[in-house]
GUSELO-997480 format. One record per residue (C-alpha): y negated, x negated, z. Coordinates in steps of 0.001 Angstrom, whole numbers, plus 500000, padded with zeros to 6 digits. Layout:
N
YXZ;...
! end
This chain:
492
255400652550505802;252583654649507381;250105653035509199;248779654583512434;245120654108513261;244196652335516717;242709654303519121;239397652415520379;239305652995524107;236194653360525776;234504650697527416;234039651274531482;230339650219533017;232514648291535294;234285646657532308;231015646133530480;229270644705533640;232363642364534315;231852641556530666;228072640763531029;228922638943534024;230968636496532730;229254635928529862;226239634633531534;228371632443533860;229894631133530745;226581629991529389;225517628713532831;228412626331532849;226826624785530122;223940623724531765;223864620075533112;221982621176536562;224743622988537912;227490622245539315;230213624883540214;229510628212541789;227659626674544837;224785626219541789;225788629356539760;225567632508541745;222753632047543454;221155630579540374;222559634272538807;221708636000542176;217989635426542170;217726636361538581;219569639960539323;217433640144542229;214298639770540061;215898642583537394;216385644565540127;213150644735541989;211729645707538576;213970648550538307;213059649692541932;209325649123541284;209297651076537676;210985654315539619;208587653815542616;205604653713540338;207156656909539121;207614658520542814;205040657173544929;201512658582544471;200147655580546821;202328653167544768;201050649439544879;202498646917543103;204383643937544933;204207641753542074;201382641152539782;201395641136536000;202307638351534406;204695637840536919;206585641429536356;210085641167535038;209024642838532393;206405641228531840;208220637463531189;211624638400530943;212556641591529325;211840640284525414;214690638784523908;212490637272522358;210244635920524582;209564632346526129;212371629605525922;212480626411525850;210429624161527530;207575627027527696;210273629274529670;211150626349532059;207604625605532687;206352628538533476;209182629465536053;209404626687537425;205095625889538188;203647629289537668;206289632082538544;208916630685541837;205660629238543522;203603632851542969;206468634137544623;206792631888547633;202964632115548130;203213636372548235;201323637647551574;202336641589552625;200113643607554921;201676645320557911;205664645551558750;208013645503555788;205935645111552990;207813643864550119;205763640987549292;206850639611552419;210403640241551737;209799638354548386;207913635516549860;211005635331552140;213717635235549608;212096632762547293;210548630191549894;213995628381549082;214690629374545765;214626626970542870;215477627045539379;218437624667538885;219206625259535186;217266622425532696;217597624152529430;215505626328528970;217400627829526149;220756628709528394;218164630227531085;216282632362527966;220420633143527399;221685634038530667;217972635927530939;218906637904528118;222697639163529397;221131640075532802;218586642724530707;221448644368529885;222485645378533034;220690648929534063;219399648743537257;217684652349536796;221134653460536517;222673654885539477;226186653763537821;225202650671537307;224085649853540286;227237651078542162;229369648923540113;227037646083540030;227884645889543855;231173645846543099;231340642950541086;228851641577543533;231321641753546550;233685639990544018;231136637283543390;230254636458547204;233935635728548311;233823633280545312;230698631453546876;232583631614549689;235920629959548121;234062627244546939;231875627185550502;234820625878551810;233429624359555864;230137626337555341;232216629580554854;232097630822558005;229475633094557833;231985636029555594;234051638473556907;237415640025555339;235904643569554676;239128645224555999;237865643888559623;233864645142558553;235116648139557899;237238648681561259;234446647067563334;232169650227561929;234043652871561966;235426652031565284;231685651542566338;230887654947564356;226996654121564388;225081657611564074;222423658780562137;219122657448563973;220277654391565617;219596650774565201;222262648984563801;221536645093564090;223386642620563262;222117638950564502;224268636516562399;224365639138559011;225292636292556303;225672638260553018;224904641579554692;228857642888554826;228486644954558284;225206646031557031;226753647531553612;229653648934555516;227451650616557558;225199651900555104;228238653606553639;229346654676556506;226256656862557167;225101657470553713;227502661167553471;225928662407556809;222012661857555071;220231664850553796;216884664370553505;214500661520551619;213422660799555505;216873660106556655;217181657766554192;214672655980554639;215188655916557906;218769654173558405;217252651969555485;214861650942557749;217280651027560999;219908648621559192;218819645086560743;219856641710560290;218945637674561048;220269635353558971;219587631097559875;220706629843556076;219147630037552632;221790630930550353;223661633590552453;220231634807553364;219450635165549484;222997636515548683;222104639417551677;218804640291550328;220253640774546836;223393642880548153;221447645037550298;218885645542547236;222028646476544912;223020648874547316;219738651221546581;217731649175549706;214613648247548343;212865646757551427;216056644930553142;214946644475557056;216415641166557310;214974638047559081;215239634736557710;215602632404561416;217553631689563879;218308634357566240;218816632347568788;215366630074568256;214110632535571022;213703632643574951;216169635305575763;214169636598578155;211618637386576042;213239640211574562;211731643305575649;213580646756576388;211240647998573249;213303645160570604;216725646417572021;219293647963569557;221892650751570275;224451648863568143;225351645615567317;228214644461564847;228528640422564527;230765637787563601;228824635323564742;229328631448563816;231653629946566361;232370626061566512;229044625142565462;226812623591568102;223235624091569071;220615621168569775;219190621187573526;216110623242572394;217863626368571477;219903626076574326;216958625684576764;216570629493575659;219426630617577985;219427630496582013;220485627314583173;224227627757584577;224590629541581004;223767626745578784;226387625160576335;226250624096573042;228711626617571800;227384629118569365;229393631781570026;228754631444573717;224946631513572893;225323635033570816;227560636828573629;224858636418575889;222170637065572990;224022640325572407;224293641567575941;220693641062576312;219782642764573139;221855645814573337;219795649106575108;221543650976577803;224841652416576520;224055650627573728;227551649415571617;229152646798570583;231682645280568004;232261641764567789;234284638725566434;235580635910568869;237629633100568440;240358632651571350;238390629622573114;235794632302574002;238984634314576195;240413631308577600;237236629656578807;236254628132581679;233163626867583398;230210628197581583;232422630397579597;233864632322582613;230485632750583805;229168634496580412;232329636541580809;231851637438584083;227928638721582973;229143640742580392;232356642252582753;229521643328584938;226939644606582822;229142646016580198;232131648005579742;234045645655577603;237132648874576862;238994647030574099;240315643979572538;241612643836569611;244029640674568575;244831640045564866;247024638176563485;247654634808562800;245481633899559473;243031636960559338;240556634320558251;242718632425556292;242314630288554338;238785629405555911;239944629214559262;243170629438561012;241595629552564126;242981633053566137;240378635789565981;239874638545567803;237281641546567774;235635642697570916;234402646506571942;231834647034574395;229741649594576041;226610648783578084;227130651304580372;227718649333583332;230388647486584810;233728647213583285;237217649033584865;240159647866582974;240129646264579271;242774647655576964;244522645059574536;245887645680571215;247863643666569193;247585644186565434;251068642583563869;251503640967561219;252897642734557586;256548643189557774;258594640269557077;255350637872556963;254174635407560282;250458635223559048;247894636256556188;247137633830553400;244681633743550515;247069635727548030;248441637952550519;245574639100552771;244618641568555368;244511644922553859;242726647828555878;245737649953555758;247146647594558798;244464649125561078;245487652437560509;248010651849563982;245380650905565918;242887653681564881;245623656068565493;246190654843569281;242371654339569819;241562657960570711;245053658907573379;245658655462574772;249137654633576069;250847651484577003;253081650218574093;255003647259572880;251165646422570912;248829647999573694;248386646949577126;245389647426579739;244345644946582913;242173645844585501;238896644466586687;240731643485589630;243458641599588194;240603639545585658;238741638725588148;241419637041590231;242587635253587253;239167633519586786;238152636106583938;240518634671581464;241077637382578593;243628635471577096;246199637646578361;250047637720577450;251566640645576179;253449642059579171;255795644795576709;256522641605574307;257584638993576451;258969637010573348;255646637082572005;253763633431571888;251193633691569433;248401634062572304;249605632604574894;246986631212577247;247485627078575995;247762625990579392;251231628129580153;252772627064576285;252324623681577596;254039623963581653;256500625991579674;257075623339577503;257370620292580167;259641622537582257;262029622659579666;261609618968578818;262328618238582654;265549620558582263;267138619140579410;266233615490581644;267805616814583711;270841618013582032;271133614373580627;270922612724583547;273968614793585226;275994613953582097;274817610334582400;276276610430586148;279399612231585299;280241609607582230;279199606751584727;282121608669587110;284602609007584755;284238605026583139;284458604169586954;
! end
């Protein structure tokens, strides 16, 4: 019998990264401090954020002739980290826990962007939650053998990244609003198509996904170092909570930004009217929080007959105010903001009037699922002054399916309709238009039926589901009621 030798077949950097990956979560779920993912990846994430910055600070000392260190020796990750065979134990713990996370948090910058503020940003709520010091010197160890020099390494690295953020956000569960299916990102931007020299901002950025997605979308049209660092500098964000605020800094860092201009706050902890015409952006891509609500002091921040405790009311009017003249818009709403009334058809009316609002999109039942099955839809909007007619588009469903779940989600492919009608608009049994007219008679409700689909119910306005549905009620009463008679007549 002749034996045939195995072929070995060569390991991938996305393979080998995958492999590191896992390994290091493996020893983390040893450690008695954390528990589940919620603990892990950011636990992981600040660590690659650390290896990282090193790797960016080695090529800048390189590069830069005015290079100045952001962090200090002994504090380097080189410095602590990079020897196998360095501090463990109880030496390792101690000095990460009292000597390196509080030199971090304590880091001053001078003048705009300075990365020492950026640090001092990303570690102010940072803590190490392993206790053994000997699975942190482990997991330490796996992390120095990723390459963050390495241009491949880093690509894939975001990769698995991506892969590890919609697991946080899996296990989020409630507090998983903040993440959008990238299929939508992706859409939103290139439907957008933000140019070379604008300022992109997005107020509620979470883990940075319409940031990355814009990055890429604008990275092929960049020829020079100054471009670069330009949109670098150009791609904005806000972010109110820790961990998706870490998770951001860390994605934009993997993707090649070494200063990340993101705000930790509340972007709506501010006066609105206090934003000048010199802080306005020329786009704005957002899915902002929606169902969340606001304590009296951030809504004292809006104009009276505009307050409400509704987030997502609060960042429509935020984002009218902050976009520059013909400034654009792409944005995420959940139905209550087409349908509403009172303070919300007074919003709607502002942004009718000051804005071109051109296009809604509708998607499909369980976009979001299975964090929310509340219906979403995605809003385009010029501010180039008042609005004409708004086109609607209906985005179905994959064939032979009612809604998205968890194992069968939206795929990108499904916009490819949609982007194909966007440029030669025509009425069709998906697209539609209303005019300003026929809104504004209808007390700006946007929660319009599909006129070419009159079989369609999946966004119907609540309040005509529900006279539908007592009109037939009364029918069938009253179909009873003759039968009731004519038995009476005929036992008579």
């Amino acid at each position: 019998m002749v034996r045939t030798k195995k072929l070995a077949i060569p390991e991938t950097p996305q393979v080998k990264l995958a492999g590191i990956i896992k390994s290091a979560r493996d020893t983390m779920r040893k450690d008695a401090g954390l528990n589940g993912d919620l603990d892990r990846i950011p636990q992981l994430a600040w660590l690659l954020f650390l290896k990282a910055f090193d790797g960016l600070e080695l090529n800048r000392e390189v590069t830069a002739s005015d290079f100045q260190p952001a962090i200090e020796s002994p504090y380097r990750w080189r410095d602590w980290a990079a020897d196998p065979n360095g501090p463990t134990g109880e030496a390792l713990l101690k000095f990460v826990n009292t000597k390196l996370l509080p030199y971090l948090r304590g880091l001053s910058g001078v003048g705009s962007h300075d990365p020492r503020d950026v640090l001092a940003a990303v570690f102010k709520e940072t803590n190490n939650r392993m206790l053994s010091g000997y699975l942190l010197r482990d997991v330490i160890n796996k992390v120095n053998e990723i390459n963050f020099a390495s241009a491949d390494d880093i690509h894939t690295m975001a990769h698995l990244y991506e892969t590890m953020l919609r697991e946080v956000r899996d296990a989020a569960g409630d507090s998983g609003e903040f993440y959008t299916p990238r299929p939508v990102i992706r859409f939103m931007v290139q439907q957008v198509d933000p140019q070379l020299g604008e300022v992109i901002l997005d107020p509620a950025c979470g883990t940075g996904g319409f940031l990355v997605e814009a990055l890429e979308h604008l990275s092929p049209k960049v020829k020079t170092a100054q471009q670069r660092r330009t949109l670098h500098n150009n791609l904005r964000g806000i972010e109110k909570k820790p961990l998706p605020y870490l998770l951001g800094m860390m994605n934009l860092v993997l993707h090649e930004i070494g200063q990340p201009n993101i705000v930790r706050g509340n972007a709506l902890a501010r006066p609105i009217t206090q934003i000048s015409k010199k802080e306005r952006v020329d786009v704005i891509l957002t899915n902002p929080p929606f169902g969340g609500e606001e304590e009296r002091s951030i809504q004292s921040n809006f104009p009276a007959n505009m307050q409400t405790d509704e987030t997502a009311w609060l960042f429509l009017q935020l984002v009218i105010r902050q976009l520059k003249e013909g400034g654009r818009c792409g944005i995420v709403v959940p139905n209550g903001i087409l349908f509403g009334e009172g303070v919300g058809a007074r919003i709607k009316k502002q942004l009718l009037t000051e804005c071109n609002l051109h296009t809604v999109v509708r998607l499909p039942e369980g976009a979001f699922a299975p964090y929310t099955d509340i219906a979403a839809n995605l809003m385009f909007f010029e501010k180039t002054g008042r609005t004409k007619e708004v086109w609607f588009f209906e985005t179905p469903p994959p064939e032979g399916r009612k809604k998205y779940s968890k194992t069968k989600p939206m795929r990108f492919e499904e916009f490819h309709t949609c982007q194909a009608w966007w440029q030669e608009r025509e009425e069709t049994e998906r697209a539609w238009r209303v005019s300003i007219a026929d809104i504004e008679a209808n007390g700006y409700n946007l929660d319009l039926r599909n006129p070419n689909r009159p079989d369609d119910l999946s966004h119907r306005p609540p309040e005509e589901l529900v006279a539908e549905l007592i009109e037939t009620e009364r029918a069938a009463l009253r179909l009873l009621e003759t039968l009731q008679e004519e038995l009476g007549m005929a036992n008579g």
